[in-house]
C-alpha positions in Angstrom: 64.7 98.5 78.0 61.0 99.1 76.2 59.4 102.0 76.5 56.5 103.2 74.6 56.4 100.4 72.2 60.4 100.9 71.5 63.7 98.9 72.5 66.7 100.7 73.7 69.7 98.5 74.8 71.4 99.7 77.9 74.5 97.1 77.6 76.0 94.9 75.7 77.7 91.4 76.5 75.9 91.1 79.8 76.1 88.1 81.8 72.3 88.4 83.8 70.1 90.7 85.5 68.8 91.2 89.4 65.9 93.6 89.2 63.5 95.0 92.0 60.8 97.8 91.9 63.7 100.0 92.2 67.0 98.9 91.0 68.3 97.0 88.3 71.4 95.3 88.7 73.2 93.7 86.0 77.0 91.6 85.8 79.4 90.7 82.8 81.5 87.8 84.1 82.7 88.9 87.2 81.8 92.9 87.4 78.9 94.2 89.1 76.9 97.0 87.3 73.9 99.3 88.8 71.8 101.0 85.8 70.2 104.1 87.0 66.5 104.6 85.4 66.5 108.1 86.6 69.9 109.2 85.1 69.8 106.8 82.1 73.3 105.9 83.1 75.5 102.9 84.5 78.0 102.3 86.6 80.4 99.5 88.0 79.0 98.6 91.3 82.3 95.6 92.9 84.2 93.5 90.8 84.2 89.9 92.5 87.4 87.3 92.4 85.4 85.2 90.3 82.5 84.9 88.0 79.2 86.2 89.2 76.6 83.5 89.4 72.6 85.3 90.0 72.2 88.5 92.4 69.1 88.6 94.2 67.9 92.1 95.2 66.4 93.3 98.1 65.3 96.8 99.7 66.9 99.7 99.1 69.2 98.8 96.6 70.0 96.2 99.2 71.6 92.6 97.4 72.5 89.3 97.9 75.1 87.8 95.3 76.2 84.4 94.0 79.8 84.2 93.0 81.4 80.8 91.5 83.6 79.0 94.0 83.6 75.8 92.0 81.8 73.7 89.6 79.2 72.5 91.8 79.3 75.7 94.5 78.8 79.5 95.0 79.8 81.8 97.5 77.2 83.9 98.6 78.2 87.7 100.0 75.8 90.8 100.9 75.5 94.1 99.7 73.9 96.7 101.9 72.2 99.4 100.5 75.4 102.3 100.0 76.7 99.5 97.7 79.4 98.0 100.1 79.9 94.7 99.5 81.2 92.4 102.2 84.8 91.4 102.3 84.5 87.9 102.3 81.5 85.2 101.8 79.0 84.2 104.5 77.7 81.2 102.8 78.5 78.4 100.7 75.2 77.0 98.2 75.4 73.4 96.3 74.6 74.1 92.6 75.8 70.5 91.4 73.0 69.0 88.8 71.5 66.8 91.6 71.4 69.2 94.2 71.6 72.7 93.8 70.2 76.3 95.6 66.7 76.8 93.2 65.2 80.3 94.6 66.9 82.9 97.6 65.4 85.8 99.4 66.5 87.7 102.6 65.6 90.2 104.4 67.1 93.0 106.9 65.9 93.9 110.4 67.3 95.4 113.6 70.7 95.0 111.8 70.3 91.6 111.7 70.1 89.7 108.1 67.4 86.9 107.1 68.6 85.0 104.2 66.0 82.0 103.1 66.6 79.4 100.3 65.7 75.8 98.4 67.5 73.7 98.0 66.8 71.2 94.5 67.7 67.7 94.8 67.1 64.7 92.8 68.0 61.4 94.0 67.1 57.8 92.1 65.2 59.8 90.0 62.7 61.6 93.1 63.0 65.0 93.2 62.8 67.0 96.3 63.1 70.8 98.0 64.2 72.0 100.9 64.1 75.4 102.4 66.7 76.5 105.1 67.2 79.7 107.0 70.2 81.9 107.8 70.5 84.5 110.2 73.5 86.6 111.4 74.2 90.2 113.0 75.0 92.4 109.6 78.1 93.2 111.5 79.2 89.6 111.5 78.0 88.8 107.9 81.7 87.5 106.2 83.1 86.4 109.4 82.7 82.8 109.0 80.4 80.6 106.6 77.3 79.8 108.3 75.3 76.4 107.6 71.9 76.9 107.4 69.1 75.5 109.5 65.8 73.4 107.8 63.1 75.1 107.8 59.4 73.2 107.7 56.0 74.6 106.4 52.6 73.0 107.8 49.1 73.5 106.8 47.4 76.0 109.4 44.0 74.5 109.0 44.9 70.8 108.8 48.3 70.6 110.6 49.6 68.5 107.6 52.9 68.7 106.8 53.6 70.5 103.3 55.6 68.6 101.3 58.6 70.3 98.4 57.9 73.7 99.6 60.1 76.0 97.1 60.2 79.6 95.8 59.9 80.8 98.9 59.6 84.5 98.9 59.8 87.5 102.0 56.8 89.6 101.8 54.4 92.3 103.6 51.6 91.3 104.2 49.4 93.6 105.8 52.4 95.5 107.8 53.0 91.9 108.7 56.4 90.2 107.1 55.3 86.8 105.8 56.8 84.4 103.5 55.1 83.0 100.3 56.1 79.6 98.8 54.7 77.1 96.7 54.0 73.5 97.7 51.6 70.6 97.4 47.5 71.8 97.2 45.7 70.0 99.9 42.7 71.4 99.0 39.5 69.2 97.8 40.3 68.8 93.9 43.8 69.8 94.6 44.8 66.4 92.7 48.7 66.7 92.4 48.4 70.6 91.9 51.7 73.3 93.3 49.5 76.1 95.4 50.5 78.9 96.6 50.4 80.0 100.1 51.3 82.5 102.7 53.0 81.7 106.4 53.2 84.9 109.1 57.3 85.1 110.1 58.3 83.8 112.9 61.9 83.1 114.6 61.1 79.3 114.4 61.7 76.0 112.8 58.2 75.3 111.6 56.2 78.1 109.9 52.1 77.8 109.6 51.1 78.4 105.8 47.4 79.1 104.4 46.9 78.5 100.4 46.5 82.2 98.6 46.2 80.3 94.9 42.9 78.8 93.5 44.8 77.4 90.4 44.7 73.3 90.2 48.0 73.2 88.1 51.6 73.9 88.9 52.3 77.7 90.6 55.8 78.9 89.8 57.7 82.6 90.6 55.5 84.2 93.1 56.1 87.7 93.1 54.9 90.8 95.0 54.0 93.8 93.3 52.6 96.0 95.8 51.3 96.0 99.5 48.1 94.2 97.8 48.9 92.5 95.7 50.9 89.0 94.3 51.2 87.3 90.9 52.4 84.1 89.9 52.9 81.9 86.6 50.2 79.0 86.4 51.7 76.1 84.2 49.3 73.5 82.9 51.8 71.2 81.3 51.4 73.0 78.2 51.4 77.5 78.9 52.4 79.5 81.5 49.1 81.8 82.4 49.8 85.1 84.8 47.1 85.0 87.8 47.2 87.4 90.7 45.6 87.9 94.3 44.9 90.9 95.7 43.4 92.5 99.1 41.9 95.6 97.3 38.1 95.4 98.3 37.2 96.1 94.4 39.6 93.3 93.2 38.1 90.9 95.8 34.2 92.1 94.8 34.8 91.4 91.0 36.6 87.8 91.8 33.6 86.5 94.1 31.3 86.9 90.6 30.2 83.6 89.2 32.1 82.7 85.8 31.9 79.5 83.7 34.5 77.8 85.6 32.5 78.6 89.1 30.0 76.5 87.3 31.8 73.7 86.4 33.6 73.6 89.4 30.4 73.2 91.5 29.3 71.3 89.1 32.2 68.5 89.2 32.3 68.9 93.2 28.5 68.4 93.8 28.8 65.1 91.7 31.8 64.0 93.0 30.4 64.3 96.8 27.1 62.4 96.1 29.4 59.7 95.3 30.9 60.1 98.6 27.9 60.0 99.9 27.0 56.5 97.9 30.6 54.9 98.9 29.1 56.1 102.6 26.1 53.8 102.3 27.9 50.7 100.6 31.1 51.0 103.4 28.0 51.3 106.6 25.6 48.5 105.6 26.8 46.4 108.8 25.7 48.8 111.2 22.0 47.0 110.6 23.8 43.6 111.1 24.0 43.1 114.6 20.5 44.5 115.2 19.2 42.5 112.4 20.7 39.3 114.1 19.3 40.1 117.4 16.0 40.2 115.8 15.8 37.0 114.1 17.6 35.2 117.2 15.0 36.8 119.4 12.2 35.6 117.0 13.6 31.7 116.5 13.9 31.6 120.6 12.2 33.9 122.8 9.0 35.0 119.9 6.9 35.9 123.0 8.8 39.2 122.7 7.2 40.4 119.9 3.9 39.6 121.6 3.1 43.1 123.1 0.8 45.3 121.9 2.7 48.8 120.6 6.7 49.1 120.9 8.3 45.7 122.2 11.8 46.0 124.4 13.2 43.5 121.7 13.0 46.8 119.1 14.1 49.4 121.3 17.0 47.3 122.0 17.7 46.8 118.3 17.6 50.7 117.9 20.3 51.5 120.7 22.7 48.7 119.0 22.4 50.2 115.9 22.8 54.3 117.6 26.2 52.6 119.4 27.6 50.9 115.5 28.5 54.2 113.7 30.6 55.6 116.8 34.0 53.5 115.7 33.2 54.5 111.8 32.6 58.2 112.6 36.1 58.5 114.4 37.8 56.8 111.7 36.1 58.8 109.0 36.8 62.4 110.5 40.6 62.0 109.2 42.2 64.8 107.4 40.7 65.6 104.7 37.0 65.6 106.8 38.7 68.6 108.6 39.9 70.2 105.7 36.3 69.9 103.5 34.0 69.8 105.6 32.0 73.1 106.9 33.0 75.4 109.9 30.1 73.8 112.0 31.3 70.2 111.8 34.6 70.3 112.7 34.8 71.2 116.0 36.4 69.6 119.2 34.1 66.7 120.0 31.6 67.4 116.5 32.1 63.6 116.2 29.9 62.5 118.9 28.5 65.9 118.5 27.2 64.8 115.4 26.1 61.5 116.1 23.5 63.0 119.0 22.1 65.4 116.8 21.4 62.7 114.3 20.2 60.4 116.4 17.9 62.7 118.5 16.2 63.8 114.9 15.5 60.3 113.8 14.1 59.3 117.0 11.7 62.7 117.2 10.7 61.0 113.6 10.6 57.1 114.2 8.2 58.2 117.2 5.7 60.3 115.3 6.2 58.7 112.0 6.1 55.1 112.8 2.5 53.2 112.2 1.5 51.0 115.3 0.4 48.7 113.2 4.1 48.0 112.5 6.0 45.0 113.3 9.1 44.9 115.7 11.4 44.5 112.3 9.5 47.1 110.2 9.8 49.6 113.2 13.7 49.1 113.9 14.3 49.1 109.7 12.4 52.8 109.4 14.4 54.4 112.3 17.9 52.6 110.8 16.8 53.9 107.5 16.0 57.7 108.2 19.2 57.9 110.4 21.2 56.5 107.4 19.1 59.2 105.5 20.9 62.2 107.2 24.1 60.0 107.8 25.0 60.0 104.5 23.2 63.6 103.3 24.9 65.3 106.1 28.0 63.4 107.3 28.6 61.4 103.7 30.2 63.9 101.4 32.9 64.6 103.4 34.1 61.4 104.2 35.7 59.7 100.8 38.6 61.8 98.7 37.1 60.7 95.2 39.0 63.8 93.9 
């Protein structure tokens, strides 16, 4: 232990170390041992029938241990919080190279115990996590070995499925018990980044996580250090870096201040989206085609339509096939990651066609005052295509390509 700057050793020859905010729990081979920070003192806790493997420690002194069954499995027992230890094992965990248990937590309510873990497992060189559940009356806990039950995580604002969700952790959040865990950012710029996010609890299969990290790297060992607050490592491929999030109103007024990377980040996005926006105008240049053709057809065969004096019927037809062309593209382009990017106000039920209207409504208030009667049929249909391409793409086109 350090304390004021100095290092006092506690025990020798220990095998590892469970800690909370409370308790510190420590093993040599197959004995349990609770250090008291109070008392400055130790004692032998349960000695197990074989070596202890990791000891994951709850509330109240509350614990859930690992105990070698064989080379490539643990038994797992619980602890309550007087320090009884069950009789027998309630659950068996792989910890073979190629698939093992990476990460545990549980939980305790209404007498009935929560345990969650990944599960690590590399086949043909992939690797993949897994999380599963197990829940069992505490009176039952060591009556039989349970099998957990998979557990899936989805993006709450996209629905997406998240992928290698691991170090799942029980926390409160807001008097609410949620779980933390880390798994692939689907954010814009997210690239191949490990964010970290928080899903509500709930007696379920599929649990509904939002991201809590702003890191574009790899989050590791999320941890919560008070009702507030929750750090985790940030790994770059190089250092480990300590960030945080908090709910405390003067935490959250000091991180909405610009910094240098605010800068760049806008910076990078802004550029990034007005190529969007130029990929928009190079992937919609045949909306003007089947007007276009209309026009010349009309003006090899029939050129007595152009013959009128102001608007003729051959360009207001050209104008409503060229409105009814973007209707197939729009749908197509509101995927995914249109919903997760775009703004509030364009993404709701029916903002497609929504959308479109709007647009088209605009350029037509403007193609009517703007446009010079003097104009020919072509030059009229070409300025009302043009200035609803105009707020198309400034509008519509960022959000469409994933250049990130």
């Amino acid at each position: 232990m350090t304390q004021d700057s100095k290092d006092q050793i506690l025990s020798k020859e220990i095998t590892g170390l469970g800690v909370s905010a409370n308790d510190i729990y420590y093993w040599s081979n197959e004995q349990l041992y609770e250090y008291n920070v109070q008392e400055g003192s130790s004692r032998e806790v349960y000695t197990f029938p074989s070596e202890i493997s990791d000891v994951h420690v709850g509330d109240n002194g509350k614990a859930v241990i690992q105990v070698l069954q064989d080379d490539t499995h643990d038994f797992v027992y619980y602890m309550n919080e007087n320090r009884v230890v069950s009789e027998k094992p309630f659950l068996l965990v792989n910890t073979a190279p190629n698939k093992k248990v990476d990460g545990l937590t549980f939980k305790v309510t209404d007498e009935k115990l929560t345990l969650l873990y990944n599960e690590k497992s590399r086949t043909q060189g992939t690797l993949s996590y897994s999380t599963y559940k197990v829940q069992v009356p505490l009176q039952e806990v060591g009556s039989s070995i349970l099998t957990g039950s998979k557990v899936e995580f989805v993006n709450k604002d996209t629905g997406e499925k998240l992928a290698n969700a691991g170090g799942v952790q029980f926390v409160n959040v807001d008097g609410k018990e949620s779980v933390v865990f880390t798994s692939e950012g689907q954010r814009i710029g997210d690239n191949s980044a490990m964010s970290l996010y928080a899903a509500p609890f709930q007696d379920q299969g599929i649990l509904e996580g939002s991201p809590l990290s702003t890191t574009k790297h790899v989050t590791y060992s999320p941890v919560q250090l008070t009702d507030e607050a929750l750090v985790w490592f940030n790994y770059d491929g190089g250092t480990y870096e300590l960030y945080g999030a908090s709910q405390n109103d003067q935490v959250v007024s000091e991180s909405t201040n610009w910094s240098k990377r605010s800068v760049k980040e806008a910076l990078n996005n802004g550029v990034l989206m007005m190529f969007s926006s130029l990929v928009t105008v190079l992937t919609s240049f045949y909306w003007v085609l089947p007007s276009l053709f209309l026009l010349i057809l009309l003006y090899i065969f029939r050129p007595n339509a152009f013959e009128k004096d102001g608007i003729s019927w051959a360009e207001y037809a050209s104008i409503i096939i060229f409105m009814l062309m973007p209707i197939s593209y729009t749908s197509n382009a509101m995927n995914a990651y249109f919903y997760q990017v775009a703004p509030e106000y364009f993404v709701f039920p029916g903002s497609g066609y929504a959308l479109l209207l709007l647009i088209s409504v605009i350029t037509w208030v403007i193609w009517k005052i703007g446009r010079d009667p003097d104009w020919g049929s072509f030059a009229g249909a070409f300025y009302f295509m043009g200035i609803y391409i105009l707020f198309y793409i400034t509008s519509i086109g960022p959000y469409i390509f994933n250049l990130f």
